[in-house]
PAVO-367900 format. One line per 10 residues: number of its first residue (from 0); for each residue x, y, z of N, C-alpha, C. Coordinates in steps of 0.001 Angstrom, whole numbers, plus 500000, padded with zeros to 6 digits. Atoms other than C-alpha are relative to their C-alpha. Layout:
# PAVO-367900
NUM = X,Y,Z,X,Y,Z,X,Y,Z | ...
This chain:
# PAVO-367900
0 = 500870,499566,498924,293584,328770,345000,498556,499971,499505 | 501039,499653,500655,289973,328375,344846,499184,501012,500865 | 500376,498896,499837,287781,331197,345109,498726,500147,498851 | 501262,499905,500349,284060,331851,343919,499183,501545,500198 | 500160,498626,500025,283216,335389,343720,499178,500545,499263 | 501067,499324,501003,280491,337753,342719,501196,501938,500277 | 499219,498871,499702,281634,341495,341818,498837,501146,499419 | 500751,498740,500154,279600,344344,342409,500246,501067,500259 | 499785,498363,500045,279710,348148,341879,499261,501312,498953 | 501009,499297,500811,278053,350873,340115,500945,500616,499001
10 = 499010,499483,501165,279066,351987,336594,501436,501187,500334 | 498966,499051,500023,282376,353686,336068,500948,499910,501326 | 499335,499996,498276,283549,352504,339600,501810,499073,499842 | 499117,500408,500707,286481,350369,337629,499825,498284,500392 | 500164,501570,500433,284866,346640,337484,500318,499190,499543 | 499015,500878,501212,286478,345557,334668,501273,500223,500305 | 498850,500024,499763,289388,346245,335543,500539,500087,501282 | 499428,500809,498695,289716,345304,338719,499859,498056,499684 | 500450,501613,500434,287891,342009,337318,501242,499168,499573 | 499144,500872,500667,290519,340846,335107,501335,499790,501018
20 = 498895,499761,498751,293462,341942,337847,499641,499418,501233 | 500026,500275,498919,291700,340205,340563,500101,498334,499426 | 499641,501347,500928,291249,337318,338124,500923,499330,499689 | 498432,500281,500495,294972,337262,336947,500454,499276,501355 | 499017,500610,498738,296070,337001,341055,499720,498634,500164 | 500297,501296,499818,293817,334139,341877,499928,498947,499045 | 499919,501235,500658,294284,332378,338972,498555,499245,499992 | 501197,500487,500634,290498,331921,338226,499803,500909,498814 | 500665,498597,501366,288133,333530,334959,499075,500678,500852 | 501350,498807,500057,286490,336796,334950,499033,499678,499609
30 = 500579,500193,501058,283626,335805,333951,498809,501281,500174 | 500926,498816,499852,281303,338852,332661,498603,499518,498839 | 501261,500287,500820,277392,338515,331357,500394,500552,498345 | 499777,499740,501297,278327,340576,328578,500788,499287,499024 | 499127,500981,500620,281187,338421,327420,499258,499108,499894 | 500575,501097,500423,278982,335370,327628,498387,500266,498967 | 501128,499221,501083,276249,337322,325883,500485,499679,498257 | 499772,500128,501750,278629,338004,322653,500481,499183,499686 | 499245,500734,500883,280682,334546,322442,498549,498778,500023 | 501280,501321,499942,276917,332650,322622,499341,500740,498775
40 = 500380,499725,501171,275603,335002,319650,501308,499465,499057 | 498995,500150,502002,279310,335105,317389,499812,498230,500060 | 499785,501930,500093,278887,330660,318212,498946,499930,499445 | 501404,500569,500141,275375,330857,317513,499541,499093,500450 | 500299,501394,499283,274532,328766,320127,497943,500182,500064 | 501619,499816,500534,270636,327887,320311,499477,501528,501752 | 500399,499309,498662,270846,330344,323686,500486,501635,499440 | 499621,499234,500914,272540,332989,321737,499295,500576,498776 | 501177,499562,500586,270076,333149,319178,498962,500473,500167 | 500898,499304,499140,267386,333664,321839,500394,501170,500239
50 = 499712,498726,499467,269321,336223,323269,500103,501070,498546 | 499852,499053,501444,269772,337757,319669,498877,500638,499817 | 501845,500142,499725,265767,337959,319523,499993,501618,500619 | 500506,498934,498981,265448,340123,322518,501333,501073,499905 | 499590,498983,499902,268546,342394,322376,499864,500762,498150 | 500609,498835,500790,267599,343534,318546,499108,500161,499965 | 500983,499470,499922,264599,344355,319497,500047,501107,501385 | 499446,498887,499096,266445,346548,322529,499190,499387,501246 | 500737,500985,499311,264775,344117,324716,500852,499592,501280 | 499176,500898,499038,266508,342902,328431,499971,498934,499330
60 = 500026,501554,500757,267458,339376,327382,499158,499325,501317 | 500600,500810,498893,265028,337066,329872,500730,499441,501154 | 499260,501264,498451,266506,335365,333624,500110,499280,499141 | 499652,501352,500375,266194,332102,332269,500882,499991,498832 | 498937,499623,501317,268135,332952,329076,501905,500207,500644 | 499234,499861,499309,270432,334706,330913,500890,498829,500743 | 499668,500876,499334,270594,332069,333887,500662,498375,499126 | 499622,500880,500520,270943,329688,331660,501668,499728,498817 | 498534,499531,500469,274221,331269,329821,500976,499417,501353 | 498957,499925,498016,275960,331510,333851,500289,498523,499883
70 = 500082,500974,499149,275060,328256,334561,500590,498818,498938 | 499112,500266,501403,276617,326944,330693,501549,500107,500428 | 498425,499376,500167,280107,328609,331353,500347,499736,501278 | 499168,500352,498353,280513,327742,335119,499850,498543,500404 | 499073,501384,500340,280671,324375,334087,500917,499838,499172 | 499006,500128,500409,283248,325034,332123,501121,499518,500717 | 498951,500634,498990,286392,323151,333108,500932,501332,500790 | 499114,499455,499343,288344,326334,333723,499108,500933,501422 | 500495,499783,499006,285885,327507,336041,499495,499178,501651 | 499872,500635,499415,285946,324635,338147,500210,500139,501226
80 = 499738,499470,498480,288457,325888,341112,499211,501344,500456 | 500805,499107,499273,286432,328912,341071,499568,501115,498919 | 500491,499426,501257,285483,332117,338719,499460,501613,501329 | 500419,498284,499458,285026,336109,339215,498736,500453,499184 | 501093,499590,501026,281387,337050,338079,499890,501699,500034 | 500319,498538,499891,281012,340466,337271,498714,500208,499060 | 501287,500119,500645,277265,341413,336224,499083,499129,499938 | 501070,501367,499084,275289,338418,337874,500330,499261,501106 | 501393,499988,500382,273600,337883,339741,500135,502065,499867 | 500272,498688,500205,271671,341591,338879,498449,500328,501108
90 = 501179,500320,499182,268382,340045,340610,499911,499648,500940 | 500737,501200,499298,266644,338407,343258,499954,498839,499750 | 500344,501506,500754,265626,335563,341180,501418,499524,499776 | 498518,500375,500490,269322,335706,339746,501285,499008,501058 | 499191,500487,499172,270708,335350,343081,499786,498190,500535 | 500874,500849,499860,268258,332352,344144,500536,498807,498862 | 499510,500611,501048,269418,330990,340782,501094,499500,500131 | 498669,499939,500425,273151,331291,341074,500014,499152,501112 | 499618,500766,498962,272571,329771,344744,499640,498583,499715 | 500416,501293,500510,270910,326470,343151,501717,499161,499031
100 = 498858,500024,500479,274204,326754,340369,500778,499039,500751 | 499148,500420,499068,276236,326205,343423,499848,498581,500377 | 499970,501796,499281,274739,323637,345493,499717,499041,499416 | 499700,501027,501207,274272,321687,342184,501123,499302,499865 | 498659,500195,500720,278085,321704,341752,500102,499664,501953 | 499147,500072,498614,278532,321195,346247,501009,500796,500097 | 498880,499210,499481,280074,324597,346323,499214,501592,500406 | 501070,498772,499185,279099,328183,347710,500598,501144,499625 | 499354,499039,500348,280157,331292,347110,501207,500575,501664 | 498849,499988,498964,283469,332584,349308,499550,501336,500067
110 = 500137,498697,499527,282524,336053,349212,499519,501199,498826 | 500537,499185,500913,280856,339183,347396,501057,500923,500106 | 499469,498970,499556,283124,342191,346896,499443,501326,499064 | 500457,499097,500465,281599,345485,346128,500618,501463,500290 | 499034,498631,499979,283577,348579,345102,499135,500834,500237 | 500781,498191,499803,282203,351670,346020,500503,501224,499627 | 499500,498813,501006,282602,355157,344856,499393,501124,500541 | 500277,499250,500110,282070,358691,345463,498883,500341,498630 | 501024,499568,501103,278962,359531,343318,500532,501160,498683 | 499647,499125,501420,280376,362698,341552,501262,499348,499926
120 = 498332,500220,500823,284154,361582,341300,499771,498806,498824 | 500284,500834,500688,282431,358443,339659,498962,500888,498400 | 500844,499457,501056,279907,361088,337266,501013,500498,498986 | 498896,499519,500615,283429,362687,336568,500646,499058,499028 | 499311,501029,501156,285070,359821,335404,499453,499456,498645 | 500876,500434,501316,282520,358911,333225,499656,501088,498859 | 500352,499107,501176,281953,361943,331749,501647,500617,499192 | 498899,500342,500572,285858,361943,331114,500191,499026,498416 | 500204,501607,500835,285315,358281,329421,499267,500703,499073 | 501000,499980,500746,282485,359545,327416,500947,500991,498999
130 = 498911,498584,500569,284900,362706,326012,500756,499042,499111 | 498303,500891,501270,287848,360110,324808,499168,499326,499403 | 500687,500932,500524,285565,357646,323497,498456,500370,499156 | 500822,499435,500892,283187,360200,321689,498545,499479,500671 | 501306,500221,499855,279782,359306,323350,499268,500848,500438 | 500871,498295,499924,277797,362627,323258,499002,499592,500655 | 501243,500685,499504,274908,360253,324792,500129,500290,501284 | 499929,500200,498530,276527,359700,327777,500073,501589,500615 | 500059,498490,498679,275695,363303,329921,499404,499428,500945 | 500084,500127,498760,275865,364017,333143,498325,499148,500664
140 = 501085,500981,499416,272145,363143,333639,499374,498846,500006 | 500054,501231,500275,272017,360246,331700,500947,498821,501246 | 498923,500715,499511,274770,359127,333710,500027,499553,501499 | 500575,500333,498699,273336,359946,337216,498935,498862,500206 | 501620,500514,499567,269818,358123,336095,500966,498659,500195 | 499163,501406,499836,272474,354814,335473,500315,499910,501338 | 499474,500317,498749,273615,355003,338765,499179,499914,501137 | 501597,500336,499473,270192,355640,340395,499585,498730,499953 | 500796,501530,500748,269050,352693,338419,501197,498756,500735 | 498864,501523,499658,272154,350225,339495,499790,500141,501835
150 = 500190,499775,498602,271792,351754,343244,498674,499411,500343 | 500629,500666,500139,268444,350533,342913,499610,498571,500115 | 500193,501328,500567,268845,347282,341466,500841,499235,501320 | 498692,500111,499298,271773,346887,343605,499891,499658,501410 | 500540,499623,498707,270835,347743,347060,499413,498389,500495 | 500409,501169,499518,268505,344532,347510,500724,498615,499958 | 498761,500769,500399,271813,342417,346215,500741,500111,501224 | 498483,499546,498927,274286,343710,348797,499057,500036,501514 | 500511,500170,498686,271337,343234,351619,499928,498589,500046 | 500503,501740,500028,270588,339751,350938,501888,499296,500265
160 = 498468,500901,499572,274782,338760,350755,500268,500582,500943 | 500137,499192,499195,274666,341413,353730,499797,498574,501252 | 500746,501100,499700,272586,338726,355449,500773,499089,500464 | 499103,501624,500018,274976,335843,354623,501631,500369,500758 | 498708,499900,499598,277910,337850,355944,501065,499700,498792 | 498878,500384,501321,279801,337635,352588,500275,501176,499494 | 499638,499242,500982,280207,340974,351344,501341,500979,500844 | 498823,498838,499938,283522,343088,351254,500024,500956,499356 | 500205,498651,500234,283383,346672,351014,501483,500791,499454 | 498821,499216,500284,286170,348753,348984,500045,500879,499137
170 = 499679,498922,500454,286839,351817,348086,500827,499959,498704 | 499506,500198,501429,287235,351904,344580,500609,501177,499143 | 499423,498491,500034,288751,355753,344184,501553,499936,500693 | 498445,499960,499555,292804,355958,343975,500087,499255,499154 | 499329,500401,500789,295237,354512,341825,499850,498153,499583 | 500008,501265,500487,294410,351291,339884,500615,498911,500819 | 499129,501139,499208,297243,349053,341888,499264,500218,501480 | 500921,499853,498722,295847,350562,345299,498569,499476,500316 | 501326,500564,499411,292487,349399,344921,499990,498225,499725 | 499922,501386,499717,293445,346089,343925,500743,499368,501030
180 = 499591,500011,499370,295800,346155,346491,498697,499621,501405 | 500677,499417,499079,292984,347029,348833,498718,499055,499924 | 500823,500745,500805,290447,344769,347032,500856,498202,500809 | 499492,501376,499242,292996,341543,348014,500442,499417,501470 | 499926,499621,498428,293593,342525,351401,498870,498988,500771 | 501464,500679,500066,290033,342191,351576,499308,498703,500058 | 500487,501517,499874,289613,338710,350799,500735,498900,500532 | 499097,500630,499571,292510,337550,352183,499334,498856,501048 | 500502,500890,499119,290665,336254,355347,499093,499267,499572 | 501078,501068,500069,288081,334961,353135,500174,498462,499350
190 = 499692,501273,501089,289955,332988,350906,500759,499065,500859 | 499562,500699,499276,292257,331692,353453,501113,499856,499399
């Protein structure tokens, strides 16, 4: 089946793991910025090295850096029939970008799907996560400003595919199988 997908949601909303599980059904890759972040530094590719630059110096890594990772790996052959992005676009520019990607390759995106979340049940979970996984960093307010900040960033993302009529809305609160459940439902009519 092919299928072209962006995946948006605000931290702790369960991204990744819907990613890989929505990934597994349709038989495309997850593909996540961060993942193409660390196998372009451990390759040392010459884009990877850039990006090395700017994140030890705690630095965003640049769009074009960035864009230019995406647009590397979604010519990959297994991305071909299609691919789940989780974490780009993040921008404006990104999106603009990713839409060039496309009609480069004569293909479009099938649909955005963006989990949503109760704000505190999502502060909860995270401050759960942060408990098992020892990160004394992550408090509650740190944790709200992240979600501020992605609601933010976010917002002008989900108006613009808003726009295009592409985005699917799902409730990302309830049992792991249920929201993917609820998540494929979802795209059912888009994918066809």
């Amino acid at each position: 089946m092919s299928a072209r997908l962006v995946l948006l949601g605000p931290p702790g909303a369960g991204k990744g793991t819907q990613a890989a599980r929505i990934s597994e059904r349709l038989g495309v890759p997850a593909i996540s910025t961060g993942d193409i972040f660390r196998a372009n530094v451990a390759e040392q590719t010459e884009l990877g090295k850039r990006a090395q630059r700017y994140m030890d110096a705690g630095e965003y890594v640049p769009d074009e850096v960035t864009n230019a990772m995406v647009r590397d790996r979604l010519a990959q052959s297994d991305a071909a029939a299609g691919f789940l992005l989780d974490g780009y676009p993040r921008t404006a520019d990104q999106v603009a970008e990713l839409d060039g990607m496309l009609a480069d390759g004569g293909t479009r995106l099938d649909a955005v799907v963006e989990i949503t979340a109760d704000t505190d049940e999502v502060v909860q979970r995270m401050l759960k996560r942060a408990a098992e996984q020892g990160r004394p960093d992550d408090t509650e307010p740190v944790i709200r400003r992240r979600l501020e900040v992605y609601a933010e960033q976010t917002a002008p993302l989900a108006r613009t595919y808003d726009e295009r009529d592409l985005v699917v809305r799902v409730d990302g609160i309830g049992a792991v199988d249920e929201v993917t459940d609820r998540i494929m439902a979802a795209l059912e009519p888009r994918l066809g």
